[in-house]
C-alpha angles and dihedrals in degrees: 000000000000109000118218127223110241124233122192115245090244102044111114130227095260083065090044088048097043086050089052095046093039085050090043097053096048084052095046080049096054085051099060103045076063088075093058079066102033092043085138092060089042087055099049102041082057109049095040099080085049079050094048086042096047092054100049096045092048110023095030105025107081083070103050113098112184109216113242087032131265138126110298090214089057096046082043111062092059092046090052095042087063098048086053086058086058103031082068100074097087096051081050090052101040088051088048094036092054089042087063097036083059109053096243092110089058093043083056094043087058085063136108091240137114112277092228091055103086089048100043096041085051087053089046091050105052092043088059089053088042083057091055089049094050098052096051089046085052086049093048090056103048084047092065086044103267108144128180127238088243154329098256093046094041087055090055091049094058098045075063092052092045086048098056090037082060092054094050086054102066099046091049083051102049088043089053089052093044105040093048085182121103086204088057081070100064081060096055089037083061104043093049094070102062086045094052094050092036081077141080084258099098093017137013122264098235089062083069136103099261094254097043089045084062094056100056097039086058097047119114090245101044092068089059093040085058104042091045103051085045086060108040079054087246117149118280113204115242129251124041142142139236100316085048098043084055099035100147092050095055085044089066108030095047089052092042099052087042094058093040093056102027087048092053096054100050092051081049101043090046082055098057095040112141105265 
């Protein structure tokens, strides 16, 4: 039987929110001792987007033309610090999913905490992890001779990328509690890769066929792609319509409704677990 924490009937919603964030953060804790043990998966989840970057740049990179000119690796590295924020997702569902398979969701579910604070200390921890990976993908690109316009700009940029990396969370998150299965991840891991090139993040948009231009201008991660390469002073691409012509609104409002609603479900879903 699931045993409920206790509030007393006076205690105000700063004391309810001070217990969810206090009970997020010990579980997001006890995520990330777990790297001290998994440093392999750490590692690896933080060096395959340089991988993915270093062949595009070098193998791929003398065919690339940009439209509008401009130098591919510099219209490259933003594009690729977005889709790191995406690629992501599976490494977030198959840590939620094998935390299920094996039992430690419902041992966490028998405790006095908060019933936002797995989720949401899963969701702590791996943005602290998204935030390794971006800065050694940062350092990889720099590396190669990429350079942003400016520091006030660049920040900016990232708060987008972290942004978009929020919102992927909490899908991956939601799919791990709903799918319960370790074999359900290979699916996502295979559909994320047509989502992540149907996109402006390896070629403009407006290289594209007209329909298919569409597409990627309107998916989640183009917008991003877009504001942040405006503002690390990267090549655009020319050409667009609406969604690139208002990049940086879409950069914020796709995030914001994912996490809203992605969010939503996998405290709701958490909730409603068999017992």
């Amino acid at each position: 039987m699931t045993t409920t924490h206790a509030v007393p009937a006076e205690e105000t919603w700063t004391g309810r929110l001070r217990w969810a964030v206090a009970d997020a953060l010990a579980v997001a804790g006890r995520d990330i001792a777990h790297w001290q043990r998994q440093p392999v998966a750490v590692l690896v989840n933080a060096l395959f987007p340089v991988l993915l970057l270093l062949m595009f740049v070098y193998l791929l990179g003398g065919g690339m033309v940009v439209p509008g000119g401009g130098d591919y690796r510099d219209f490259l590295v933003p594009g690729m610090l977005a889709l790191a924020m995406v690629f992501g997702v599976e490494a977030t569902m198959t840590a939620v999913v094998t935390d299920t398979a094996r039992g430690i969701t419902d041992r966490f579910r028998s405790l006095p905490m908060a019933p936002s604070a797995v989720v949401a200390g899963r969701c702590l921890a791996d943005m602290a992890s998204s935030v390794v990976g971006l800065v050694v993908l940062v350092a990889a690109g720099l590396a190669i001779g990429w350079r942003p316009a400016g520091l006030g700009p660049a920040l900016a940029a990232v708060g987008l990328l972290l942004l978009l990396r929020l919102a992927f969370l909490w899908i991956g998150i939601y799919l791990g509690l709903l799918a319960r299965d370790p074999s359900a991840v290979m699916a996502v891991q295979i559909l994320v890769w047509p989502f992540a090139f149907l996109s402006n993040a390896f070629v403009a948009a407006s290289a594209m066929p007209g329909w298919l231009a569409t597409v990627a201008e309107w998916n989640p991660v183009a917008g991003t792609v877009t504001a942040v390469r405006e503002l690390f002073g990267s090549p655009v691409g020319s050409g667009g319509g609406w969604a690139t012509e208002h990049a940086l609104l879409l950069a914020v409002a796709w995030p914001v409704v994912l996490t809203a609603v992605f969010a939503a479900l996998a405290v709701h879903r958490f909730q409603a677990l068999s017992r």
